[in-house]
C-alpha positions in Angstrom: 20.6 50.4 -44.4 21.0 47.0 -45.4 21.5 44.8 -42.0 19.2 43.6 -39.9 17.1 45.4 -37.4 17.2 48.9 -38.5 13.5 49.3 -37.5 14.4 52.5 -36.2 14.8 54.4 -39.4 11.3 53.8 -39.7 10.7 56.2 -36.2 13.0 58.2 -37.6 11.4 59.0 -41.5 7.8 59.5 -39.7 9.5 61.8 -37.2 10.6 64.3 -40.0 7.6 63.7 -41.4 8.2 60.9 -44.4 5.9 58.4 -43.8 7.5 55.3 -43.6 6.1 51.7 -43.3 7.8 47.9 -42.7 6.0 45.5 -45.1 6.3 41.5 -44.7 7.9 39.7 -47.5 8.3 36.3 -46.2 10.7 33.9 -44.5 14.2 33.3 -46.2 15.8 29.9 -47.1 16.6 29.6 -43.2 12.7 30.1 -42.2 13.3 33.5 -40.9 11.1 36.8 -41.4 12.1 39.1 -44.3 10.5 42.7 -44.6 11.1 45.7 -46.8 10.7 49.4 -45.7 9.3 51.9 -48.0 9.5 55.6 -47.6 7.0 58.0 -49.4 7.0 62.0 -49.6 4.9 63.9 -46.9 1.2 63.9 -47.2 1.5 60.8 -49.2 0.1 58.0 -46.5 -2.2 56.6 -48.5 -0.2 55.9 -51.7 2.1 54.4 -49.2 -0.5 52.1 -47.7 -1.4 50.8 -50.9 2.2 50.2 -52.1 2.4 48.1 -48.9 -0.5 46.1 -49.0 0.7 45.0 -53.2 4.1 43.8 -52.1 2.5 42.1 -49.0 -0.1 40.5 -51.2 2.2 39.5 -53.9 5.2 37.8 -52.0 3.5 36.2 -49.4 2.6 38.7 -46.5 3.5 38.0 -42.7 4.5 34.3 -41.7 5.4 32.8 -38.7 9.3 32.4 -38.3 10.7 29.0 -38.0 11.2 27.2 -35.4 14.5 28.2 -33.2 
C-alpha cells in the first residue's frame, strides 16, 4: 500500500462503497508530488471531505512538481 501509484485503491474503496479520497501533501526533497489517501466508513463523505481539506491546508496543498 505503500509504493507509488496505487491510485487505484482509491476506485476500488468507492466501488464497495468506502469513500475514499487522494489529498496533496507536497513535494519531497527531490521536488516531486506527495499525497496521502484516506478512507472513511460508508455514508461518511463529508467528514472525509473535511479531513481532506485540514491535511491539504496544513502541509501545503497541491504544488507543481519539479522540473524533469
Amino acid at each position: 500500500l505503500l509504493s507509488p501509484v496505487n491510485f487505484a485503491y482509491t476506485a476500488l474503496f468507492n466501488a464497495i462503497a468506502f469513500p475514499a479520497i487522494e489529498c496533496p501533501m507536497g513535494l519531497d526533497k527531490n521536488g516531486m508530488p506527495l499525497g496521502v489517501q484516506i478512507v472513511a466508513s460508508p455514508n461518511s463523505d463529508r467528514i472525509l471531505i473535511a479531513a481532506a481539506k485540514d491535511l491539504e491546508e496544513g502541509f501545503g496543498g497541491w504544488l507543481p512538481a519539479g522540473p524533469l
